[in-house]
KEMAR-648678 format. One record per residue: x, y, z of N, C-alpha, C, O in turn; chain; residue number from 0; residue in one letter. Coordinates in steps of 0.001 Angstrom, whole numbers. Layout:
<recs>
X:Y:Z:X:Y:Z:X:Y:Z:X:Y:Z:A:NUM:a
...
</recs>
This chain:
<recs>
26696:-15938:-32539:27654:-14976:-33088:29048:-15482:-32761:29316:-16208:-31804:A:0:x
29743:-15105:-33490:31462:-16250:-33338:32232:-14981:-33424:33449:-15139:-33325:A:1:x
31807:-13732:-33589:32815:-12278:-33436:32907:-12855:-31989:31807:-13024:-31462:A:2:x
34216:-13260:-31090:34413:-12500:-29903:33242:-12528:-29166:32984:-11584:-28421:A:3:x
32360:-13650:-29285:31563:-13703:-28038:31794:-13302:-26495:31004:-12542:-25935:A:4:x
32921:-13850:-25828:33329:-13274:-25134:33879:-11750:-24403:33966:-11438:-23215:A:5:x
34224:-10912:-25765:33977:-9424:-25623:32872:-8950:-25677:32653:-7983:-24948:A:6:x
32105:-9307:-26296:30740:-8668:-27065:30074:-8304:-26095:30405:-9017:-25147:A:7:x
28967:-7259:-25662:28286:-6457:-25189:26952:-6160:-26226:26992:-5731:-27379:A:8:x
25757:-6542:-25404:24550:-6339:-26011:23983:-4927:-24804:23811:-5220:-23620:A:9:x
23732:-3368:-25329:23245:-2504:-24475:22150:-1986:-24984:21869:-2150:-26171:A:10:x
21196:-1119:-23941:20440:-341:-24595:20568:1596:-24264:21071:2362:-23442:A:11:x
19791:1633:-25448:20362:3387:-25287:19589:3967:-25404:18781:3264:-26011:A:12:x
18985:5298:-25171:17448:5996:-25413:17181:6085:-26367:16021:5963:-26759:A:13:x
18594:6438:-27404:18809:7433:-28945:18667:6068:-29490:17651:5685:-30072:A:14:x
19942:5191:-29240:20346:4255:-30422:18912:2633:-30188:18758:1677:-30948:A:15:x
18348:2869:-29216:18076:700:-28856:18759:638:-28345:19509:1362:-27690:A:16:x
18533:-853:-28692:19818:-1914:-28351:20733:-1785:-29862:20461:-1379:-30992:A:17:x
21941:-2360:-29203:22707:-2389:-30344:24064:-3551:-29530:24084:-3782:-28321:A:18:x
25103:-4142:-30564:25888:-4742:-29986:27120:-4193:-29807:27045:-2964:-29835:A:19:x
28035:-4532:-29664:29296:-3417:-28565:30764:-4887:-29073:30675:-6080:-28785:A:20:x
31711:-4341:-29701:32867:-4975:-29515:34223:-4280:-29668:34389:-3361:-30470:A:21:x
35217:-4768:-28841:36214:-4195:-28586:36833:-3745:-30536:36785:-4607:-31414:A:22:x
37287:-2463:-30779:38352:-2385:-32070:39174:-3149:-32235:39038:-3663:-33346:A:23:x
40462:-3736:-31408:41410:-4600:-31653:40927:-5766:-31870:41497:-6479:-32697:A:24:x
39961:-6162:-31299:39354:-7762:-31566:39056:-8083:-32816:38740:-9272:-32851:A:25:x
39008:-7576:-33869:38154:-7492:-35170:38655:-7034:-36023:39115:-5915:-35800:A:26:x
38871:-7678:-37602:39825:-6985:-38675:38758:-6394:-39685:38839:-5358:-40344:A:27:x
37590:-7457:-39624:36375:-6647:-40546:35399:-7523:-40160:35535:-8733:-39982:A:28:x
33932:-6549:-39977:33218:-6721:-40244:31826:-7396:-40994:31134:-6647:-41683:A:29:x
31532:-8505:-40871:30512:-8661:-42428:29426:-7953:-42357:28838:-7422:-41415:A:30:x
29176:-8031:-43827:27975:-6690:-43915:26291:-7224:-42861:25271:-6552:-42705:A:31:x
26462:-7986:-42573:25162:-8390:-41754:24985:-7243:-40116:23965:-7126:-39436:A:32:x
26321:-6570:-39891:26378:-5938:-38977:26504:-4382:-39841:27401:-4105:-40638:A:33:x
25436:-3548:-39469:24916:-2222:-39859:24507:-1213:-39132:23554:-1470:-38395:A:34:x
24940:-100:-39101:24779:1152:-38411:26011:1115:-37251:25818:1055:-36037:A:35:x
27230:1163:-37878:28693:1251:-37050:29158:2601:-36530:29420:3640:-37137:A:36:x
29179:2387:-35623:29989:3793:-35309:30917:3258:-33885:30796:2268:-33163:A:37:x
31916:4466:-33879:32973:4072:-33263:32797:5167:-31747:32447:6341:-31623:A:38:x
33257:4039:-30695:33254:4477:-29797:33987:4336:-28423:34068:3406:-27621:A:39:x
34747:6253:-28465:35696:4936:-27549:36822:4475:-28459:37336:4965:-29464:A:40:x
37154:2684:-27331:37843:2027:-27957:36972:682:-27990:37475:-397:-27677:A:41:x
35439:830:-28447:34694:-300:-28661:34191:85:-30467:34540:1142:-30991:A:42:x
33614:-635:-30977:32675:-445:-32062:31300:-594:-31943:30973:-1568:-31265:A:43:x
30396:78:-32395:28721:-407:-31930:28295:-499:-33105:28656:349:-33922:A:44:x
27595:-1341:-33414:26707:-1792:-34841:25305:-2593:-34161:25052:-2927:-33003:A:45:x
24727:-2696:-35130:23166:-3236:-35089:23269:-4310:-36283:24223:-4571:-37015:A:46:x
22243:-4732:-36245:21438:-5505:-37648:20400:-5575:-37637:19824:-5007:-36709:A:47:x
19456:-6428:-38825:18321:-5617:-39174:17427:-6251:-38459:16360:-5647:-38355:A:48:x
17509:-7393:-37862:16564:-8707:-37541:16838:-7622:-35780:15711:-7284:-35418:A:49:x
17655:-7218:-35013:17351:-6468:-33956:16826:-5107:-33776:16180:-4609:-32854:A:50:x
17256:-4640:-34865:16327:-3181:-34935:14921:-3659:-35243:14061:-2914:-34773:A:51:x
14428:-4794:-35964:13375:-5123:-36355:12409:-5567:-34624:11197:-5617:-34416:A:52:x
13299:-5756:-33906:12859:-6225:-32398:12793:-5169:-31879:11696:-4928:-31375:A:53:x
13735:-4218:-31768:13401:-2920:-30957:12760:-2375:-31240:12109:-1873:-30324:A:54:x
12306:-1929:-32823:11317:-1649:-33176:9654:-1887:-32362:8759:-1174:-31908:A:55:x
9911:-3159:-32514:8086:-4348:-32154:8134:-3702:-30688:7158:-3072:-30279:A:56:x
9291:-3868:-29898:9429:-3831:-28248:9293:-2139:-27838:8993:-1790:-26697:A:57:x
9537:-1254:-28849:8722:184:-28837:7560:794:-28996:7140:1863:-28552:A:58:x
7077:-31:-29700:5706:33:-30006:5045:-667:-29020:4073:-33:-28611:A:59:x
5168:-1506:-28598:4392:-2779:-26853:4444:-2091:-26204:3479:-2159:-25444:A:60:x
5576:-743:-25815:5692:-364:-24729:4404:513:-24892:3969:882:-23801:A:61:x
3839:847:-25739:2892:1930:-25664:1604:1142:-25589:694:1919:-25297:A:62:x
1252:135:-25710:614:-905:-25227:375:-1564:-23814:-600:-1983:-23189:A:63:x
1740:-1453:-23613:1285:-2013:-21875:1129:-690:-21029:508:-603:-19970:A:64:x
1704:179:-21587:1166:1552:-20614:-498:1645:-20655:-1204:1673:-19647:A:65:x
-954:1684:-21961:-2199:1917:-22233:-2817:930:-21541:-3636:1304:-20702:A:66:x
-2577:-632:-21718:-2958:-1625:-20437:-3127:-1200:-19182:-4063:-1373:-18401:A:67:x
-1886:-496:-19051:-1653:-471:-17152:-2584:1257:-17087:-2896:1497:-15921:A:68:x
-2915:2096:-17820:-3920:3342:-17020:-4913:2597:-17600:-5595:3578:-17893:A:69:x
-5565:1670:-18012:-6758:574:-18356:-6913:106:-16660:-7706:673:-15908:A:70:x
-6372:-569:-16399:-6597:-1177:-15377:-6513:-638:-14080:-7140:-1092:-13123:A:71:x
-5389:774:-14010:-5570:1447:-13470:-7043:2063:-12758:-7368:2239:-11584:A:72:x
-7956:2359:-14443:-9187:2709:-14338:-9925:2126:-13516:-10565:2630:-12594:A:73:x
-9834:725:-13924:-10589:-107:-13337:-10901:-339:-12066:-11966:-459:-11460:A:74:x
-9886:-376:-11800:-9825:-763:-10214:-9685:536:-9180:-9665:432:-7954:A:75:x
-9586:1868:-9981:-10345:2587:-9387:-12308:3108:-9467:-13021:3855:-8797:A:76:x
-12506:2259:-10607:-13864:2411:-10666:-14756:1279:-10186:-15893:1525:-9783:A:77:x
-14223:-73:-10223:-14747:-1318:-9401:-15465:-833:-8411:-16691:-748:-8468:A:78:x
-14618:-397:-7210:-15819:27:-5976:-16526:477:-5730:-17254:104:-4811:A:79:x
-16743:1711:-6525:-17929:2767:-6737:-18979:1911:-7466:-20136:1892:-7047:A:80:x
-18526:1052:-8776:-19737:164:-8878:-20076:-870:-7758:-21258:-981:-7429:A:81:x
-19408:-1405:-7330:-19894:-2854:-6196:-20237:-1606:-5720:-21183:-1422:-6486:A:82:x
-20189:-305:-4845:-21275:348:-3879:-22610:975:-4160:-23513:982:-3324:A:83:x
-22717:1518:-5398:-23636:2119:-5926:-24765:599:-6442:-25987:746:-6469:A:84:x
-24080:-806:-6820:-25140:-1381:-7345:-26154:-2192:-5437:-27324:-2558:-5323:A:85:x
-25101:-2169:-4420:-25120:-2819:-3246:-26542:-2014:-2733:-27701:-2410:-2609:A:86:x
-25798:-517:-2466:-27087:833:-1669:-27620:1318:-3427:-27448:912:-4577:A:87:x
-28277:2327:-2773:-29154:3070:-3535:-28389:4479:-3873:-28905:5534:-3504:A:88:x
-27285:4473:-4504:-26457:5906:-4148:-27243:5965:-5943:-27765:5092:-6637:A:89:x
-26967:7501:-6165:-27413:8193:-7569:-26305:8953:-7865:-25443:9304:-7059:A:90:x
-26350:9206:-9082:-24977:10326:-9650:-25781:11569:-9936:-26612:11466:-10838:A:91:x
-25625:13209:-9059:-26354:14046:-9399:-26127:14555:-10837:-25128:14401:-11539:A:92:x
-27469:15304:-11163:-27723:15970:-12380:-27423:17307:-11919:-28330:17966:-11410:A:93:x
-26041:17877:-12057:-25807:19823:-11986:-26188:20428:-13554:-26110:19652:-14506:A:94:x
-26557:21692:-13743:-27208:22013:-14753:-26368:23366:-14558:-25660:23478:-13557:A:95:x
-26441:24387:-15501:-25394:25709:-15468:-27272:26624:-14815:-27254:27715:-14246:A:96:x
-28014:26193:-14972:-29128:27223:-14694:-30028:27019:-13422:-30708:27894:-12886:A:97:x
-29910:25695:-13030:-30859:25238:-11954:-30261:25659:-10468:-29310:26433:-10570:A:98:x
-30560:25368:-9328:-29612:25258:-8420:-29292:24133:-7649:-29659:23055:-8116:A:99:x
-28729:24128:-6642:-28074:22198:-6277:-28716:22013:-5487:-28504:22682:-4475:A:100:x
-29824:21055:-5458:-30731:20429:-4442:-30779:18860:-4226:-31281:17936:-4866:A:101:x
-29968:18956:-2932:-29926:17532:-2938:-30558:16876:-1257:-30169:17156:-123:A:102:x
-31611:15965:-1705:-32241:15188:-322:-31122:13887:169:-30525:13012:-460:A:103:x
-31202:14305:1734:-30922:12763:1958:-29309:12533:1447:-28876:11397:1258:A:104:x
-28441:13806:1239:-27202:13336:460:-26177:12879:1152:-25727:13445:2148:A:105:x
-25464:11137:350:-24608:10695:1456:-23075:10330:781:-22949:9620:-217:A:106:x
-22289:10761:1293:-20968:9952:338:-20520:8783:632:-20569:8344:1781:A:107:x
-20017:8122:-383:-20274:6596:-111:-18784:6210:1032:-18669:5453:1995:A:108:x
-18065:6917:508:-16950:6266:1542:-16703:6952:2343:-15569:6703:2753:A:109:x
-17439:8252:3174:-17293:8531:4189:-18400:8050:5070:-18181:7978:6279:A:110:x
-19977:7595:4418:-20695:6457:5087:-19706:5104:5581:-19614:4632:6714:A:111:x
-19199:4783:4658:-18498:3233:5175:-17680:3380:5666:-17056:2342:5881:A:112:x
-17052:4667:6204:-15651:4693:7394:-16728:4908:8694:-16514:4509:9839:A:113:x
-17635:5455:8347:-18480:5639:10059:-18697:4682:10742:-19345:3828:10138:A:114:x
-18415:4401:11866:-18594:3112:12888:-19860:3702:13525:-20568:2805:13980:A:115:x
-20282:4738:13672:-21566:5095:15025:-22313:5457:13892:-22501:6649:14132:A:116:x
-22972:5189:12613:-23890:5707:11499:-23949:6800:11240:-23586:7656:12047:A:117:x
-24529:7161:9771:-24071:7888:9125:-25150:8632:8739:-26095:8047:8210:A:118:x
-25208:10735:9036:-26554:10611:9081:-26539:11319:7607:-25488:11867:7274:A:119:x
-27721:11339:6646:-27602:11905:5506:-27738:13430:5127:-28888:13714:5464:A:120:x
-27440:13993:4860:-27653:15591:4733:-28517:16489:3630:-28084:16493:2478:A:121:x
-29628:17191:3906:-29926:17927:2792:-29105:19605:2494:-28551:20407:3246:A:122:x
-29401:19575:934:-28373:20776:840:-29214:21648:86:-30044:21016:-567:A:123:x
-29271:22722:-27:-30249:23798:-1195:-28996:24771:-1330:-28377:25087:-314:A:124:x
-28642:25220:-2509:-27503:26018:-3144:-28151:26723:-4142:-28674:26076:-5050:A:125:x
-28218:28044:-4141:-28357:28947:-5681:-27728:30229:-5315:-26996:30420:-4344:A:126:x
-28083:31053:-6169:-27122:32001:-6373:-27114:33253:-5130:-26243:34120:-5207:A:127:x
-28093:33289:-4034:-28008:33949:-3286:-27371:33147:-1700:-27250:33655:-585:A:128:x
-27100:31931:-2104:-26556:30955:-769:-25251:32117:-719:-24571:32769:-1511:A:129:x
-25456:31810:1431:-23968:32518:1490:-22977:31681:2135:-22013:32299:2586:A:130:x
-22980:30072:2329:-22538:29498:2962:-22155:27791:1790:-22882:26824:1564:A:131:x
-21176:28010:1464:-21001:26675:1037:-19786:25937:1810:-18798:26505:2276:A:132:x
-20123:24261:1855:-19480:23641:2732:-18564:22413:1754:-19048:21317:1469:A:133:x
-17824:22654:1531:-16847:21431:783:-16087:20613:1719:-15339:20998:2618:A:134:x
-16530:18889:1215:-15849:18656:1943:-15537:16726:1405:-16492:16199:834:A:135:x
-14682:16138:1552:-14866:14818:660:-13819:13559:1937:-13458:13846:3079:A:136:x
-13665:12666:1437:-13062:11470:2329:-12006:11911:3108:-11884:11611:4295:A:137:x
-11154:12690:2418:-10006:12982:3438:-10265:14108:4266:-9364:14461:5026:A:138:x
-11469:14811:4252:-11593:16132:5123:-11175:17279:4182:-10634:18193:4805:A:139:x
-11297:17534:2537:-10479:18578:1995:-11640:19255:1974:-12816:18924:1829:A:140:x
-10904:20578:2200:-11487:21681:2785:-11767:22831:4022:-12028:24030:4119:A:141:x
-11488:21417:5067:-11057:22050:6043:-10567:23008:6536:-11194:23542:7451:A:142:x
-9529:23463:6198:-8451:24282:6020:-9530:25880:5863:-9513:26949:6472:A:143:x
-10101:25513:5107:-10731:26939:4491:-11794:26995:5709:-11459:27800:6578:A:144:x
-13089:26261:5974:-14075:25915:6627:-13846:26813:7887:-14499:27801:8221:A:145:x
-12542:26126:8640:-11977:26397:9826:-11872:27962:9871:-12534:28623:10671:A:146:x
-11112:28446:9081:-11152:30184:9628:-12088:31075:9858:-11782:32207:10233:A:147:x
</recs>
């Protein structure tokens, strides 16, 4: 670009993109290759079509690498549960709206693998006349309630 390279300003804006930026006094006119002018200030801001055509592409990626990044996100929160479940013998229970929760032998996987002195497994029987339920997961949630 030979406008005043030296003034010129390339910014971005939420509303506008990017767009380019040059001082008013620097400039007697315009050629039409520079589009969408408005005055600001004591700068001028215009675009053209070959950069809106980029901000464009670079708006649309962005919704791409987000979708990438809770992708991988996933992943690597679901990796370990597979490497543990294929390592031991862990199962994913079957809850039903009619049956009640019977579980042998039940162990959670990452509060087994924080135990240093072993880990013993628990049976549970739950239906609709239980008067005691016990919640409770890796960080201890629940507690709070348990305790009073």
């Amino acid at each position: 670009m030979r406008y005043c390279q030296n003034q010129s300003t390339f910014s971005p804006t939420a509303r506008l993109g990017f767009f380019l930026s040059l001082p008013i006094d620097s400039l007697n006119e315009l050629p039409d290759i520079f589009i969408q002018r408005s005055r600001q200030g004591k700068r001028i801001t215009f675009s053209t079509a070959n950069l809106i055509s980029l901000d464009d592409r670079r708006t649309e990626s962005l919704g791409d690498v987000l979708l990438l990044k809770e992708l991988s996100s996933s992943i690597r929160m679901h990796l370990p549960w597979l490497l543990v479940t294929q390592h031991d013998s862990y199962i994913r229970p079957i809850l039903t709206k009619d049956g009640p929760i019977a579980i042998s032998k039940g162990r959670h996987p990452v509060k087994e693998a924080a135990c240093a002195y072993g880990f013993t497994p628990n049976d549970i029987y739950l239906n609709e006349t239980s008067k005691l339920q016990v919640v409770t997961g890796p960080n201890g949630s629940g507690s709070k309630y348990r305790d009073r």
